[in-house]
N, C-alpha and C positions, 0 to 999 in steps of 0.2 A: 401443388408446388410448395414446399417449404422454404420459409421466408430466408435471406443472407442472413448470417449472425453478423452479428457489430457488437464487436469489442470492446467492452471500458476496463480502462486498468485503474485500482485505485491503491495507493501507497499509505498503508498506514499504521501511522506513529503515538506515541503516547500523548504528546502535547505538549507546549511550555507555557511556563508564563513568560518565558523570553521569546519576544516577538522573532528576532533573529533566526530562532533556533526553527521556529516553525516554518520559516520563508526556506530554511534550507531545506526543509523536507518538500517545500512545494515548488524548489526547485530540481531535489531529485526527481519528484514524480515527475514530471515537463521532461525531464532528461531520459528517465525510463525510456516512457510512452513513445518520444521521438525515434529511440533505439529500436525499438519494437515496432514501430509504423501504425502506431494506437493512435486516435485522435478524441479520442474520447478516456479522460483523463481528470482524475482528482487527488487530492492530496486526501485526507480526514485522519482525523484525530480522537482519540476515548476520551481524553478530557483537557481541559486548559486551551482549550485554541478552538474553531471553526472552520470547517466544518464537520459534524459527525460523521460518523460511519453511514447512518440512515441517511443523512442529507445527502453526502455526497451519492449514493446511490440513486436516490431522488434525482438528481440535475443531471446525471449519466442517465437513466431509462428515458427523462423528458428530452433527449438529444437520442433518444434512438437504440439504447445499447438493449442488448437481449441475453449476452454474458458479460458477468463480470470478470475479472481478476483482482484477489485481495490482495493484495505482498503484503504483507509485514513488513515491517520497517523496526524492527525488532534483535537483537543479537544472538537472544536465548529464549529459551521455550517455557516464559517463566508464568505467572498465574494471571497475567492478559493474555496468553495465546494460550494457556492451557484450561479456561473459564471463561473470560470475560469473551474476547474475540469470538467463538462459537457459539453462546450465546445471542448475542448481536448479531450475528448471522444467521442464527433458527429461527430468530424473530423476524428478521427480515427478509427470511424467505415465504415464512408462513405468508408472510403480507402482500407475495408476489408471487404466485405458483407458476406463474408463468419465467419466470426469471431466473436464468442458472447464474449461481454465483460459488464460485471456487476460491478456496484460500490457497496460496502457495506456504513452504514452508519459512522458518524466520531464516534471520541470515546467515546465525554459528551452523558451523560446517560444511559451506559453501569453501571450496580451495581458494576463491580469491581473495578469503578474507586474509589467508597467509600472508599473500604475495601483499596485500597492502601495510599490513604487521609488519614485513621483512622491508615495502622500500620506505616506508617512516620510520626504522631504525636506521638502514644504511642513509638513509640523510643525513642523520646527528652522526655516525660514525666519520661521517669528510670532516663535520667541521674541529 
């Protein structure tokens, strides 16, 4: 019998040193995850903030997850997603043969990013 897969989704960003800016990303991931009916869920970060990529993987497998989901929290496919990000993920599979972990793509080119572009212009356009 092969075991259910469970789920972790993890969103991840570059980092700030503005605290703020980090809590936003770990309130998108919370936001994702919910969307998606994930319950196994972290933020992480490449640098300036906590927790890493490795970590948050870490507290997702010790809660059970046996695939990940990477999102990117990224706009363009720039030398963290074209180096750094797969990297970090070669290693952390080596570390874990057992564990599928999948990156999705970053956000440039997703249609919705228009439609967000177009209703924060037509905002400033009322006023």
């Amino acid at each position: 019998m092969v075991p259910e897969s469970r789920i972790g989704l993890i969103v991840f960003a570059h980092g700030s040193r503005v605290v703020e800016a980090n809590e936003a990303v770990r309130r998108t991931a919370a936001a994702a995850a919910e969307r998606c009916g994930i319950d196994l869920w972290q933020a992480a970060f490449l640098e300036l903030a906590e927790p890493t990529l490795e970590s948050a993987v870490d507290a997702l497998t010790v809660r059970g997850a046996n695939k990940i989901i990477v999102t990117p929290y990224f706009l363009t496919m720039g030398i963290h997603l074209q180096r750094d990000l797969p990297e970090l993920l070669r290693l952390i599979a080596t570390k874990r043969p057992g564990l599928d972990i999948v990156q999705s793509p970053p956000l440039d080119g997703h249609p919705a990013l228009v439609d967000i572009l177009t209703d924060r212009a037509r905002q400033l356009m009322k006023s």
